[in-house]
C-alpha positions as CSV (number, residue, x, y, z in Angstrom):
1,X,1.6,8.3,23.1
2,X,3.1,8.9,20.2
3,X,1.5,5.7,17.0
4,X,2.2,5.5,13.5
5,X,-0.6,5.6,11.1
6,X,-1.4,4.5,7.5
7,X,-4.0,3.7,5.0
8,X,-3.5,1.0,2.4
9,X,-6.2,-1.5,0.3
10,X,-6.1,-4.8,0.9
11,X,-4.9,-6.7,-2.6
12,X,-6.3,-10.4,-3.2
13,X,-4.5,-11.4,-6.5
14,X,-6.8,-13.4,-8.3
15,X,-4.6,-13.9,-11.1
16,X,-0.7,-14.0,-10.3
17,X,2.4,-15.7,-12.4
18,X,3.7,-18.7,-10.7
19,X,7.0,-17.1,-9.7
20,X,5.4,-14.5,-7.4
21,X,5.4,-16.1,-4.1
22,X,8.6,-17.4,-3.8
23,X,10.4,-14.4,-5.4
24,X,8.7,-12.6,-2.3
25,X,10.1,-15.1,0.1
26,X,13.4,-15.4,-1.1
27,X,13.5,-11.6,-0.8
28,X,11.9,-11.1,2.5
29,X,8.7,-9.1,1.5
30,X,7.0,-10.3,4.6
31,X,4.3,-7.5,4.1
32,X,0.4,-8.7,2.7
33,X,-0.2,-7.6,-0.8
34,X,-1.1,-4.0,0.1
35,X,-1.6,-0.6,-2.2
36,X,-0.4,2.1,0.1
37,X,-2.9,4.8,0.0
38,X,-1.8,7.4,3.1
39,X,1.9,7.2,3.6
40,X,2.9,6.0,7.2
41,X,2.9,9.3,9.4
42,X,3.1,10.1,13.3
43,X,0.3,11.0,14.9
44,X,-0.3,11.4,18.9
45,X,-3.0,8.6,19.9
46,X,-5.9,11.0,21.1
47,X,-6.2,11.9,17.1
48,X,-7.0,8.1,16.0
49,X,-10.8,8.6,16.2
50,X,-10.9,11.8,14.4
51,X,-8.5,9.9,11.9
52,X,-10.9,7.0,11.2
53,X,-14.1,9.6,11.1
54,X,-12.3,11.2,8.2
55,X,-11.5,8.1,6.6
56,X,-15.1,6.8,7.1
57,X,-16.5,10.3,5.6
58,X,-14.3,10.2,2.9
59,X,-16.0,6.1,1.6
60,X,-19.2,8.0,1.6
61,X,-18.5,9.9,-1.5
62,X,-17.9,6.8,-3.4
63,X,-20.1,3.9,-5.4
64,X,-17.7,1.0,-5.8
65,X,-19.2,-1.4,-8.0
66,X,-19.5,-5.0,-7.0
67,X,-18.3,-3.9,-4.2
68,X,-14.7,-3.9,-5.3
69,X,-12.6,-2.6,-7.3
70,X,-10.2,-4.5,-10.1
71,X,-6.8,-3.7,-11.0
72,X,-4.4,-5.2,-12.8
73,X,-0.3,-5.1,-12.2
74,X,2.0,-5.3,-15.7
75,X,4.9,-3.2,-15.7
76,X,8.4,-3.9,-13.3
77,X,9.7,-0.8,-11.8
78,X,12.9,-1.1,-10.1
79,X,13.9,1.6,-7.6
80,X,18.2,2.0,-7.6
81,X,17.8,4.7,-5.1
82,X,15.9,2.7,-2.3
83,X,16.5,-0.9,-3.9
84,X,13.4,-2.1,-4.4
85,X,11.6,-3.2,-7.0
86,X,7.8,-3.0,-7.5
87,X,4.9,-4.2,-10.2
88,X,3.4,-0.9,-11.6
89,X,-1.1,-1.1,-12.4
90,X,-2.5,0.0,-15.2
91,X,-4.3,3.5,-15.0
92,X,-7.3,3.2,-12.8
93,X,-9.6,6.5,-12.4
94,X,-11.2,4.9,-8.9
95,X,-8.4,4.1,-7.3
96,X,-6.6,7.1,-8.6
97,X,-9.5,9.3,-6.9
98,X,-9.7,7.7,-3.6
99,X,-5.8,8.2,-3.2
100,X,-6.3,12.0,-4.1
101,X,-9.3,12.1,-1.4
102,X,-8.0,10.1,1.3
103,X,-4.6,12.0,0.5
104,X,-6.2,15.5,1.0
105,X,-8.4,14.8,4.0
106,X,-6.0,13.7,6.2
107,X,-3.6,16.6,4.7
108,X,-3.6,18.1,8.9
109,X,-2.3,14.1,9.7
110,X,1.1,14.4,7.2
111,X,4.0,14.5,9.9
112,X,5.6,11.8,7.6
113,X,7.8,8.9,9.3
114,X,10.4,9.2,5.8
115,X,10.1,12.7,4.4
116,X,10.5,11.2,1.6
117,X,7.5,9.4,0.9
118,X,5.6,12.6,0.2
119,X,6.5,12.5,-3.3
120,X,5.3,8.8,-3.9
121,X,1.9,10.6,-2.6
122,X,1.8,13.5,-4.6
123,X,2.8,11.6,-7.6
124,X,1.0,8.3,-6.7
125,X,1.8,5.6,-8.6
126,X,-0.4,2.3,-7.9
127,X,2.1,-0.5,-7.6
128,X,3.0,-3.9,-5.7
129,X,6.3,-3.7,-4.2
130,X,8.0,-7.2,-4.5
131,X,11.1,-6.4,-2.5
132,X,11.5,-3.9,-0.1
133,X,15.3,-3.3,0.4
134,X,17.1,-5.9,-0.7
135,X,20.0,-3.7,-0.3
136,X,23.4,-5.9,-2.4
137,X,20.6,-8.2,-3.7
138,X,19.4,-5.5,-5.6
139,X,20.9,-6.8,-8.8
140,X,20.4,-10.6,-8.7
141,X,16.4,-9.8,-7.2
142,X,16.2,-8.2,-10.8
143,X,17.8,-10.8,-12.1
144,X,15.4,-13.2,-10.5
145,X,12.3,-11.3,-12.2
146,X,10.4,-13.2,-14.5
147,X,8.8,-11.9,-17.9
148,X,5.4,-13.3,-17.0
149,X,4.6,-10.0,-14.5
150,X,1.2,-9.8,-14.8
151,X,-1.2,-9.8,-11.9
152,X,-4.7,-9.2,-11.1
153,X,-6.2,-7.9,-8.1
154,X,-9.6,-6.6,-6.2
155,X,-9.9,-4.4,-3.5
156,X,-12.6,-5.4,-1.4
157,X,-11.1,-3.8,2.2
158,X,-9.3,-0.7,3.1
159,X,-7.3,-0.5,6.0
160,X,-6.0,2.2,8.5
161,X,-3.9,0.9,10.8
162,X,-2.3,2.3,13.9
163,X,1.0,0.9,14.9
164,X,3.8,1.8,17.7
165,X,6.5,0.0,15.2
166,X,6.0,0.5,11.4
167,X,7.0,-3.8,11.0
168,X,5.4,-6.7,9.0
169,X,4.0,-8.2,12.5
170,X,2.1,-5.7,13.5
171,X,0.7,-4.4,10.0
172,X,-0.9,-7.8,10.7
173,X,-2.4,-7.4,14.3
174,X,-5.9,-6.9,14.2
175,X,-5.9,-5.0,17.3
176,X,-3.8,-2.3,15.2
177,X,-6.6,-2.4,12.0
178,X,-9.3,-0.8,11.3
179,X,-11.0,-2.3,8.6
180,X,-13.7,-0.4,6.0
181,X,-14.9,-2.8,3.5
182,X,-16.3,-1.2,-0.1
């Protein structure tokens, strides 16, 4: 049976403007604050196990202090193309490197759902998307974006999850998560 897989950190904002959550109503982000780490790609069931033993591997590598790891969200991006618009983190080298290995390890597992999102792995780019496609909203969601855009977050969780549907509901099964805390 054919699934659809993805790795992505967990986000708590700890620190986040006022503005935030309603904005993300209003404009239908129905998604958990996420960092998308492994592009959504399809993968035949049978290979799940040997996907989460190469995930598992690759946390081995690492030392995450604290058990986390902190980033903090400043700059608004907004995306014409595919109408969204996102909150871009500051430079951070652990994050940056567990992309790059998670990335490469599961290079074998990279029949991407949109073709498309190869680039945003290649050239990652740690952000928060606040709108998804908002499609003719485009313009007033950017309207709607307050000065006040920083935000700060830990990563205490990664998650691969497994999915038949790529949709808000069941990104938050837990029958569809695997969960590897730092």
């Amino acid at each position: 049976m054919k699934k659809i897989y993805a790795v992505w950190a967990k986000i708590k904002l700890v620190e986040k403007p006022d503005w935030l959550e309603g904005y993300r109503k209003k404009y239908n982000n129905l998604y958990p604050h996420h960092l998308t780490l492994k592009q959504p790609c399809f993968i035949d069931e049978s290979e799940l196990p040997e996907i989460k033993s190469i995930v598992s591997k690759v946390f081995g590598g690492f030392n995450f202090p604290n058990h986390k790891i902190d980033v903090v969200f400043e700059k608004i991006v907004a995306d014409r193309e595919d109408k969204s618009i996102m909150i871009l983190a500051e430079k951070n080298q652990i994050l940056m490197e567990l992309q790059y290995k998670i990335r490469t390890a599961l290079k074998e597992y990279s029949n991407y759902c949109k073709p498309e999102t190869y680039e945003y792995e290649t050239n990652f780019k740690p952000h928060l998307t606040i709108t998804g496609d908002v499609g003719e909203k485009f313009d007033e969601a950017l309207k709607d974006v307050n000065k006040d855009t920083e935000c700060i977050g830990e990563i205490k969780e990664i998650i691969l999850s497994c999915v038949k549907e790529n949709t808000p509901e069941e990104a938050k099964n837990p029958k569809n998560l695997t969960i590897f805390r730092l």
